[in-house]
C-alpha positions as CSV (number, residue, x, y, z in Angstrom):
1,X,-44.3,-87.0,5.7
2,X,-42.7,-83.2,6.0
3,X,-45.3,-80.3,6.9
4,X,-44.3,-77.2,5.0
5,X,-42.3,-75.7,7.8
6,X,-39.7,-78.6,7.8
7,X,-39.4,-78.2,3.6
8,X,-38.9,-74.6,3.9
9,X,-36.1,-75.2,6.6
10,X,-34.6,-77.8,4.7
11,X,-34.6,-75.4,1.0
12,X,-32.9,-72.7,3.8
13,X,-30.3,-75.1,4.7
14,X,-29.5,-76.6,1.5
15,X,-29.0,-73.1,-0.3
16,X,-26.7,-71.6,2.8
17,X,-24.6,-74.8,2.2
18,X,-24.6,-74.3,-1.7
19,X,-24.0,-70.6,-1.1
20,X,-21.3,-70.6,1.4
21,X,-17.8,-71.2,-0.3
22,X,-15.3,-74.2,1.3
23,X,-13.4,-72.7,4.2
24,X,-10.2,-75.0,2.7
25,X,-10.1,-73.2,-0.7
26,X,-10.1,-69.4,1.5
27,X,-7.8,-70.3,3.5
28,X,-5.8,-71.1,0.8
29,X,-6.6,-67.9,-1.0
30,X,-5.4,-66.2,2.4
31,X,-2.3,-68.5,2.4
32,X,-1.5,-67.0,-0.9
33,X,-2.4,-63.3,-0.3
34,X,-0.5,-63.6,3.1
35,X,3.0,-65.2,1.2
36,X,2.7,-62.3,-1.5
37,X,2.3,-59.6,1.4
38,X,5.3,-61.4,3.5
39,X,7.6,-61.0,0.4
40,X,6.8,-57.8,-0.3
41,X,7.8,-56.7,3.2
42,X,9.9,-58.8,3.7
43,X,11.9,-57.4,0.1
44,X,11.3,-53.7,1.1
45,X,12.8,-55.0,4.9
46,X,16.3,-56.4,3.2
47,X,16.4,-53.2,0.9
48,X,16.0,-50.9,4.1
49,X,18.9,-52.9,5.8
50,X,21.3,-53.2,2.7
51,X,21.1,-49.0,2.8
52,X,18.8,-49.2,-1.2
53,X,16.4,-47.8,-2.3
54,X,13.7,-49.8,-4.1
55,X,13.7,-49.1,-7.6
56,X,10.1,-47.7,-8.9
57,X,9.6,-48.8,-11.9
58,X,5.3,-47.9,-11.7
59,X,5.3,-44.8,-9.7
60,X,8.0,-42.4,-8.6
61,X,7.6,-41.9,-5.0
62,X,9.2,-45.0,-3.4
63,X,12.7,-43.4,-2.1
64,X,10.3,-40.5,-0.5
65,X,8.3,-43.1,1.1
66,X,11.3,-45.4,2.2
67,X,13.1,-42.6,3.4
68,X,10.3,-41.2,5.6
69,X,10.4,-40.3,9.2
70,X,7.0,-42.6,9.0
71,X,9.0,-45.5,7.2
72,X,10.8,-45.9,10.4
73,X,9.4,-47.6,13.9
74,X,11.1,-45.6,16.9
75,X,13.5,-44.1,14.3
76,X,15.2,-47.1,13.9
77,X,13.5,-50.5,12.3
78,X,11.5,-50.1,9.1
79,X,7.6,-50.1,9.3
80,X,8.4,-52.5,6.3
81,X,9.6,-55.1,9.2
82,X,6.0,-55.2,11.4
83,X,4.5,-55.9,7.6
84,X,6.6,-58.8,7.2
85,X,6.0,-60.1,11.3
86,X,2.5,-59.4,10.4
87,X,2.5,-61.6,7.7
88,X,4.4,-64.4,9.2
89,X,1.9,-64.4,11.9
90,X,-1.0,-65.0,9.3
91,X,1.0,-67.9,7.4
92,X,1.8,-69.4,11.1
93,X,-1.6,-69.3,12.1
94,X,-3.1,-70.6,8.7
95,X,-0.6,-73.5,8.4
96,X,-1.3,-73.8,12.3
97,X,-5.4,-74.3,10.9
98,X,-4.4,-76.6,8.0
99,X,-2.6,-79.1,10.3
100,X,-5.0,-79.0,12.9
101,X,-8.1,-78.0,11.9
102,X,-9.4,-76.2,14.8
103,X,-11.5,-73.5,13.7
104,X,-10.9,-71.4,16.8
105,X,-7.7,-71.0,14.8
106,X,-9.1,-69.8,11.7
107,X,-11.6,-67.5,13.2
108,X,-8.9,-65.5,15.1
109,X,-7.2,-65.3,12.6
110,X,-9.4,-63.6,9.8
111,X,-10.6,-61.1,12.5
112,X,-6.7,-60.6,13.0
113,X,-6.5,-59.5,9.6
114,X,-9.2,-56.7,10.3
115,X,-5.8,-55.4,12.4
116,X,-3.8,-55.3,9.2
117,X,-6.0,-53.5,6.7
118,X,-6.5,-50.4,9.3
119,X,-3.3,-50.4,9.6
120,X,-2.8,-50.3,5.7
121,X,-5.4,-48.0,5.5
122,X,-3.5,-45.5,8.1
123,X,-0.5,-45.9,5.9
124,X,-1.8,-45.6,2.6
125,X,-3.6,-41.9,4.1
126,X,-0.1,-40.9,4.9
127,X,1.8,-41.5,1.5
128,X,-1.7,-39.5,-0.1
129,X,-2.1,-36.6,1.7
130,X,1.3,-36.5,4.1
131,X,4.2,-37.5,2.2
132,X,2.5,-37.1,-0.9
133,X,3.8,-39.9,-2.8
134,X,3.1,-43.0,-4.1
135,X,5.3,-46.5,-2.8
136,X,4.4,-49.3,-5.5
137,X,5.7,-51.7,-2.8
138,X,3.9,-50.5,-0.3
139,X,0.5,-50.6,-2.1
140,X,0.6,-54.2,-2.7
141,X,1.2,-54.5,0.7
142,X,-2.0,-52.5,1.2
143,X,-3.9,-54.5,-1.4
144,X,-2.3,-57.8,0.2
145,X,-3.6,-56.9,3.7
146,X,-6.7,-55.6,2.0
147,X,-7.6,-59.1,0.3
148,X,-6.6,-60.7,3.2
149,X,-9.4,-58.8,5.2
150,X,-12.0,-59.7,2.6
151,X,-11.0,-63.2,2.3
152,X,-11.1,-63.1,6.0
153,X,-14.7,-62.0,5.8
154,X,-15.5,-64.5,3.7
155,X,-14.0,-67.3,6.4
156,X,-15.9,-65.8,8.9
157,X,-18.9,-66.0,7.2
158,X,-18.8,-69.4,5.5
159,X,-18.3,-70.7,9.3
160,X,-21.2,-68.6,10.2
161,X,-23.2,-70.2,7.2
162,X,-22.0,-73.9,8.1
163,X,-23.1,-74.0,11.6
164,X,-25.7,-76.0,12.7
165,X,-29.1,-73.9,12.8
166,X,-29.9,-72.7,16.4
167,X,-33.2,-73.9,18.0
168,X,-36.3,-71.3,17.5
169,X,-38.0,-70.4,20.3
170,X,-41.2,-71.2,19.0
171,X,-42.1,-74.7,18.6
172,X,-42.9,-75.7,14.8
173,X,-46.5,-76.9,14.6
């Protein structure tokens, strides 16, 4: 027979597993997010090396943005070109999960993508309030990363949710 402390531990249990969402259908969601960000870039990257510009056809500010002094890493490669390597690195490390579910792999990864949406958040300042315009490429990048970072929350704390409950100190009675 279960004294009330082992029912109420049980309920806990059984509505963090009901609450917590499957850690295979996020990291498909970041799968997804990750491939959309990766083409972006990864189109803005081949536009930057093929000499165009981007046509706009939501906002107006994408040649100003392209065209930047910030668009370009040391001057040279496009900032577009870390987006697409970052992205890559996600989709490696998630397929890298999927195969071998090791979830050392999918934890570092979520916190990786913490990296991404400061990042997008540092950029999306400058197009505001430095170049003052708007690059409707590079704001799906930012809501890519962005999703990715909540999503990644969300892995983190499903795993959280879904480990075995930690001894209490006190003893139950």
């Amino acid at each position: 027979m279960m004294n009330s402390n082992e029912n109420s531990t049980k309920s806990l249990e059984s509505n963090a597993a009901a609450a917590k969402p499957p850690v295979s259908r996020l990291v498909f969601g970041m799968l997804g997010l990750a491939v959309l960000g990766f083409l972006d870039a990864g189109y803005l990257t081949v536009e930057h090396f093929l000499n165009r510009v981007p046509p706009c056809s939501i906002t107006n500010g994408c040649e100003k943005v392209t065209t930047s002094s910030y668009s370009l890493i040391f001057g040279v490669l496009p900032m577009s070109l870390m987006g697409a390597l970052y992205y890559l690195a996600v989709i490696v490390a998630l397929i890298l999960y999927l195969d071998l579910r090791r979830q050392l792999i999918v934890k570092w990864t979520a916190r990786f993508t913490a990296v991404g949406f400061v990042f997008s958040l540092y950029l999306v300042y400058l197009q505001l309030f430095v170049i003052k315009a708007i690059c409707q490429y590079c704001m799906l990048s930012a809501l890519s990363s962005t999703g990715l970072f909540v999503v990644g929350l969300l892995v983190l704390r499903s795993l959280r949710l879904g480990e075995p409950a930690k001894p209490s100190a006190s003893p139950n009675l």
